[in-house]
C-alpha positions as CSV (number, residue, x, y, z in Angstrom):
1,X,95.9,85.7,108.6
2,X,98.6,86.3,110.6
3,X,101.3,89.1,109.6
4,X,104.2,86.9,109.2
5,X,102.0,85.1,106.4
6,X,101.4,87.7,104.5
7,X,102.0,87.7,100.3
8,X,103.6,91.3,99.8
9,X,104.9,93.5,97.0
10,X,107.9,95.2,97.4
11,X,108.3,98.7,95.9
12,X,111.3,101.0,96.2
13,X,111.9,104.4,95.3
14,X,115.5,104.2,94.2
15,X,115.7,107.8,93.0
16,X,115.0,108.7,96.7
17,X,116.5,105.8,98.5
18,X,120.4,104.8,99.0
19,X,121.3,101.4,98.1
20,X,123.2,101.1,101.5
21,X,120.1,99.9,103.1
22,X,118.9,97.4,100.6
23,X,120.1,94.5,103.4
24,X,117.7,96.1,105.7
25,X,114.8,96.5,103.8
26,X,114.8,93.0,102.6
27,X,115.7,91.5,105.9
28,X,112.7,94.0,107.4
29,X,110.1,92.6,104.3
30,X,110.6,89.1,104.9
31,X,109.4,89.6,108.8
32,X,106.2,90.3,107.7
33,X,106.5,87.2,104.8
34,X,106.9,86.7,101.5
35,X,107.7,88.8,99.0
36,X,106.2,87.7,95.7
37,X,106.9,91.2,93.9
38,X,110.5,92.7,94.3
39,X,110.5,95.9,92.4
40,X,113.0,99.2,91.8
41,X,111.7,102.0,90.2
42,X,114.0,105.3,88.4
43,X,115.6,106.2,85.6
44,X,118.4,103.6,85.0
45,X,120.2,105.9,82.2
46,X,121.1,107.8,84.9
47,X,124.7,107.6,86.8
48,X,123.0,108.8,89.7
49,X,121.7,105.4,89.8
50,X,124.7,103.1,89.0
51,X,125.5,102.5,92.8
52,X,122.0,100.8,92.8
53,X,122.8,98.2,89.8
54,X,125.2,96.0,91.3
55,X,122.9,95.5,94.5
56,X,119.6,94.8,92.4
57,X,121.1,91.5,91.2
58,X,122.7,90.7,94.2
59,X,119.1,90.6,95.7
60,X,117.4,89.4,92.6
61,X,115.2,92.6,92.4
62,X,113.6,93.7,89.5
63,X,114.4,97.1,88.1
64,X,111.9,99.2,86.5
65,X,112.8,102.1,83.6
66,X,111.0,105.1,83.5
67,X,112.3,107.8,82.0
68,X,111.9,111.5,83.1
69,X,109.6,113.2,80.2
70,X,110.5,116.7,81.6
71,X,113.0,118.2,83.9
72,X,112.1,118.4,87.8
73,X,109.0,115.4,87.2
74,X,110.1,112.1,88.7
75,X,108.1,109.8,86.3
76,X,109.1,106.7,88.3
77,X,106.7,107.8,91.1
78,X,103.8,107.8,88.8
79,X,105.1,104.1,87.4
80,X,105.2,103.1,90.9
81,X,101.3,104.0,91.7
82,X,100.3,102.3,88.4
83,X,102.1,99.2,88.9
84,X,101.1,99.1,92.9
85,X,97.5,99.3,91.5
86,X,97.9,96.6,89.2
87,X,99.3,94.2,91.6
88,X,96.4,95.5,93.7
89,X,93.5,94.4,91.3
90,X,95.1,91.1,90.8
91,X,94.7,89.7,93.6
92,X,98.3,88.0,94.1
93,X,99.2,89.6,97.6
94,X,97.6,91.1,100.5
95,X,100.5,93.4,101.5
96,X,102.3,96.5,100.2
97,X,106.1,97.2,101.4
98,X,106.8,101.2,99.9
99,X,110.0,102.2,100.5
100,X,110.3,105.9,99.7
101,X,110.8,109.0,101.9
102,X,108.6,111.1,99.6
103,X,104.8,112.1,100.6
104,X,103.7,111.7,97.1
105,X,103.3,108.2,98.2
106,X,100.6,109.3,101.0
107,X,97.4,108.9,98.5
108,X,98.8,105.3,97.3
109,X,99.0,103.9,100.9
110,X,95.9,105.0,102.1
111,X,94.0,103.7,98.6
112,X,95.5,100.3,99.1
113,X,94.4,100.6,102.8
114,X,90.8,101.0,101.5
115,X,90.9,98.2,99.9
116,X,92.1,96.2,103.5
117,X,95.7,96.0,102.3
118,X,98.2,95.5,105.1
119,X,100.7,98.7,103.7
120,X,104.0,99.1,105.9
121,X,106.8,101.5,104.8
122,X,110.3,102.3,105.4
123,X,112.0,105.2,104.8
124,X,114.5,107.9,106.2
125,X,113.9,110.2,108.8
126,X,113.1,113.3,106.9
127,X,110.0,111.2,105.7
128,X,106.9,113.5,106.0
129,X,104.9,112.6,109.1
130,X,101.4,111.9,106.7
131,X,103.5,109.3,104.9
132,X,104.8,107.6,108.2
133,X,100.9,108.2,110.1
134,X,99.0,106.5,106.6
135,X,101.0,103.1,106.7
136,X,100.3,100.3,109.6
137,X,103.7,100.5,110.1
138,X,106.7,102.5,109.3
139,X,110.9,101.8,109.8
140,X,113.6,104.4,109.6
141,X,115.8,103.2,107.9
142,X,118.9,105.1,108.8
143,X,117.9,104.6,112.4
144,X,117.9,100.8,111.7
145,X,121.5,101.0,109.7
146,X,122.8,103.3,112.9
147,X,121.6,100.2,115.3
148,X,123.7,97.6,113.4
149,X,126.9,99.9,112.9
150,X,129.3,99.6,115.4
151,X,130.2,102.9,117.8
152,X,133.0,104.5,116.6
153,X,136.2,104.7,118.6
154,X,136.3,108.5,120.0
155,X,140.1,109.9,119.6
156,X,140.5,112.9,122.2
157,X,141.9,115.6,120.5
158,X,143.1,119.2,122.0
159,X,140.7,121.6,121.6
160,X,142.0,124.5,119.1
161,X,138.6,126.2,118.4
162,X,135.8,126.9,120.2
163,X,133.3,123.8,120.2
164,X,129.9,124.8,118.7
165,X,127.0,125.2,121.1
166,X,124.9,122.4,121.7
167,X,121.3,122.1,120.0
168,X,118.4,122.4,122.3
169,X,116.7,119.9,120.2
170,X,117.9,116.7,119.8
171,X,116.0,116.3,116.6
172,X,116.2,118.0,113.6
173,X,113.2,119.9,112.7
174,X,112.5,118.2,109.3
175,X,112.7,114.9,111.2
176,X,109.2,112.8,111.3
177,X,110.1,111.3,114.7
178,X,108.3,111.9,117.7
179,X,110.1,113.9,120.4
180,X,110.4,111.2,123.6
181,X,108.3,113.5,125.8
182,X,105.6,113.6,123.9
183,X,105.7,109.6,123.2
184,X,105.8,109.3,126.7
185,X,102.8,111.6,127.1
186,X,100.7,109.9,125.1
187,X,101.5,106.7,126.3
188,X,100.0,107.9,129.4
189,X,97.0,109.4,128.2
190,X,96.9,106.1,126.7
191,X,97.0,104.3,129.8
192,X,94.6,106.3,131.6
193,X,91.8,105.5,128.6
194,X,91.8,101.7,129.7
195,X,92.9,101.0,133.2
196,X,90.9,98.6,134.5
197,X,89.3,99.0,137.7
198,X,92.3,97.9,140.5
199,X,94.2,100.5,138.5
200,X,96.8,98.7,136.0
201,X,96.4,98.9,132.2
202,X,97.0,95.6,130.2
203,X,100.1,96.0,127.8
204,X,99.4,94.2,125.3
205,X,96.5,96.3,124.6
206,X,98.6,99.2,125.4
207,X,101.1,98.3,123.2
208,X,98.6,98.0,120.4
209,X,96.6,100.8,120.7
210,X,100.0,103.4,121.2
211,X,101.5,100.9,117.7
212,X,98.4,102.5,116.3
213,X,98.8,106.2,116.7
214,X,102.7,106.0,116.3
215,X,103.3,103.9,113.6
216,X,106.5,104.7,113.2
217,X,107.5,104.2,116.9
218,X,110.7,102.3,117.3
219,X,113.0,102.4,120.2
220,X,115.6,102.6,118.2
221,X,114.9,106.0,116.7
222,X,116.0,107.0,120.3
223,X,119.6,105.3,120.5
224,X,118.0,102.5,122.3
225,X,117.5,99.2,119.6
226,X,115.5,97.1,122.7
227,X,112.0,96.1,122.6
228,X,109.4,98.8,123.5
229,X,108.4,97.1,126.5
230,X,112.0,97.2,127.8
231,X,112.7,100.4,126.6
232,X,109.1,101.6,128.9
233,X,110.2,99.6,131.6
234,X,113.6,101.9,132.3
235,X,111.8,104.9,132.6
236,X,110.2,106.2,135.6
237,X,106.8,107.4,134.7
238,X,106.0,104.0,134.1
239,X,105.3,101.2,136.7
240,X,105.1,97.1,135.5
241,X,104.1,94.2,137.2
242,X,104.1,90.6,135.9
243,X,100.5,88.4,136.8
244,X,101.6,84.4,135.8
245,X,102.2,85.4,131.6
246,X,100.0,88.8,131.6
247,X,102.1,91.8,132.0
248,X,100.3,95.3,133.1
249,X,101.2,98.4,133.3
250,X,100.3,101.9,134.9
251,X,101.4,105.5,135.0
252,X,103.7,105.6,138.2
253,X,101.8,107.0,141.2
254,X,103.4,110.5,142.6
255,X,104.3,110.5,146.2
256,X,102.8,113.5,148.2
């Protein structure tokens, strides 16, 4: 079955994700088909939660109480397994959509993987890389909401204090993402596993294979919201060549 057929569940952690990107995630779900389950799960006695109300309607989600038996224990995760393995045993969809930046989640993805569930998740950056690495696919969502914001208009001011030192690392350290030069390095190691024998590497195997071990790659989590193969085509350690519809690729030969 193709993935844009696909009967899914959707299952958000609203305790641990903002309702500013409830657009997104819907918009995201329905790439992959159609949503037969649209679930929220927290603690809706809670005013931490009342920004979420007014958006559940709007989308015609269903929210789902649990309330927390004991300070520091989020209960709603637990209410989210049990329900995710309900859904699983009957039977009703072949796809899970967790939304939820929390690793708790990890065990849940890769059970409904065992049982050849087509699991994709979304979450924020700070999402642990074991939750990202165990779904098919993974979005960050607050690279995704960055992409559709426009830039904000940049008033020059006179400079009165000393401007802070720039961070050698353009990512923060409890970021999930992958630093570029090591997505680039791969994706030539990658290349090198299966050229073919006049030298060039086919991309859509590439493509597939690199999707595989990055699952949450995105171009997007680099300032760049193109396709990959765009995004690959402006940088130099890469060379592409178009044969009738087939597009290759190989790791730019150095000149001696």
């Amino acid at each position: 079955m193709n993935i844009e057929n696909k009967s899914i569940a959707l299952l958000i952690d609203a305790e641990n994700i903002s309702q500013n990107y409830i657009e997104i995630i819907i918009d995201e779900a329905n790439k992959y088909g159609k949503i037969n389950y649209r679930r929220v799960y927290g603690d809706w006695t809670t005013p931490q939660l009342n920004p979420w109300k007014q958006r559940i309607s709007e989308f015609g989600m269903t929210p789902v109480q649990q309330y927390a038996y004991a300070s520091g224990k989020n209960a709603s995760d637990f209410t989210l397994i049990i329900d995710a393995m309900d859904i699983l045993y009957s039977g009703k969809v072949n796809a899970f959509c967790i939304v939820s930046s929390d690793s708790d989640f990890t065990k849940l993805v890769t059970r409904l993987r065992e049982d050849d569930m087509f699991v994709f998740g979304m979450g924020e950056s700070k999402t642990p890389i074991s939750l990202v690495n165990s779904c098919e696919t993974f979005s960050y969502l607050d690279k995704m909401l960055a992409a559709t914001e426009p830039p904000a208009v940049i008033i020059e001011k006179k400079e009165t204090t000393k401007p802070p030192k720039k961070k050698q690392n353009s990512f923060k350290s409890e970021s999930s993402i992958t630093p570029l030069d090591k997505v680039k390095s791969e994706l030539a190691n990658i290349i090198n596993d299966n050229v073919e024998d006049d030298g060039w590497a086919y991309w859509s195997l590439i493509a597939q294979l690199f999707q595989k071990k990055f699952p949450g790659f995105h171009p997007r989590n680099y300032g760049d919201n193109t396709r990959p193969l765009q995004f690959f085509e402006k940088m130099e350690e890469f060379e592409f060549k178009k044969v009738n519809t087939v597009i290759h690729i190989r790791n730019r030969q150095k000149t001696k």
